[in-house]
C-alpha positions, -999 to +999 in steps of 0.1 A: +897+671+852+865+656+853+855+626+827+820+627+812+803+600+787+783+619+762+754+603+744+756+627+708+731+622+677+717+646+643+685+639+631+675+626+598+646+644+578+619+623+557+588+637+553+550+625+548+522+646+531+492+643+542+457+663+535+435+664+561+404+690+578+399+698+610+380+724+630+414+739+640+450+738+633+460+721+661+430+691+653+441+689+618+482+684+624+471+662+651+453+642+623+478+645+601+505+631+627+480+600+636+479+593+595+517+597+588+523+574+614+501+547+596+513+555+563+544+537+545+550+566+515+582+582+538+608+600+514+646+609+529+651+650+525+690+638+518+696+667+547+702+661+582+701+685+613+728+700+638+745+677+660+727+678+695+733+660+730+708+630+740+724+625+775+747+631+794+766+617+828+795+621+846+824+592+845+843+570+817+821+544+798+790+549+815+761+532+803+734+563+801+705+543+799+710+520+829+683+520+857+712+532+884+729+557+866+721+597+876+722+612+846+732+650+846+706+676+828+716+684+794+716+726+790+688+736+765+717+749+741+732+714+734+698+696+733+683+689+701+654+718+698+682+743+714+676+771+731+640+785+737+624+818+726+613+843+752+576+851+743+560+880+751+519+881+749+499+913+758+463+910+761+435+933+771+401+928+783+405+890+769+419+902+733+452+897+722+470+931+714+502+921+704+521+895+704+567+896+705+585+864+701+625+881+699+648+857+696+637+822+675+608+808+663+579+798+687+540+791+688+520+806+719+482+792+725+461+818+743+428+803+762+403+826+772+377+813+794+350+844+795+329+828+767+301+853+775+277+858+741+303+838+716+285+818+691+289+778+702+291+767+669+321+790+665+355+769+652+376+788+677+356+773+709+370+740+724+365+722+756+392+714+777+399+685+801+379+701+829+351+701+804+354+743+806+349+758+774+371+781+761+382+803+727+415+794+713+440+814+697+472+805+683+503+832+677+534+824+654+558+843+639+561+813+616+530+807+606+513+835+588+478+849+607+449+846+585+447+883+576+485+881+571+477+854+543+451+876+527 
């Protein structure tokens, strides 16, 4: 039988609340993670999460975080944001018909690059790192659209 040292930890909630704007979602929890970082008003949730594997490597009283030691990869089941959703997107002629997220909660960004006639003061039209412009659309089946909300 093989011996294995397992790094294990749970994670323990506080929480931060924050108002901020931004042109998008994504640009306004960015702010909000750049002020909650600054800020000293953290409050414990009294709750903790699941108990999840930081690393892992085979042998008895290995020290994980040592520069010579090959640690093994830990299977997305045991690590701490568990297993990933399969995501499903269907677009057509650069619109977004539907989108299926089945198992799990998950976020998809859709960029479309044929920017063709849109407005360029529209919110929904970034730049990327290329300096290409594109729209941006975000999916969630956590996150209520905004026609959803309405």
């Amino acid at each position: 039988m093989t011996s294995y040292t397992v790094q294990l930890g749970y994670a323990l909630y506080y929480f931060c609340i924050r108002t901020v704007e931004g042109r998008t979602l994504t640009e306004a929890l960015n702010k909000a993670i750049v002020e909650a970082n600054d800020c000293s008003g953290w409050s414990s949730t009294d709750v903790c999460g699941n108990t999840f594997v930081d690393a892992v490597a085979e042998g008895a009283g290995v020290d994980l975080w040592s520069d010579d030691t090959k640690q093994l990869a830990v299977p997305s089941y045991f690590a701490e944001g568990g297993e990933g959703p399969r995501m499903i997107a269907s677009l057509k002629n650069a619109k977004v018909l539907s989108v299926e997220i089945p198992h799990g909660t998950a976020r998809l960004e859709i960029r479309c690059y044929d920017t063709d006639g849109i407005d360029p003061d529209s919110p929904y039209l970034l730049t990327d790192a290329k300096g290409e412009t594109y729209l941006a659309c975000e999916w969630s089946n956590v996150i209520p659209t905004a026609e959803a909300a309405e």
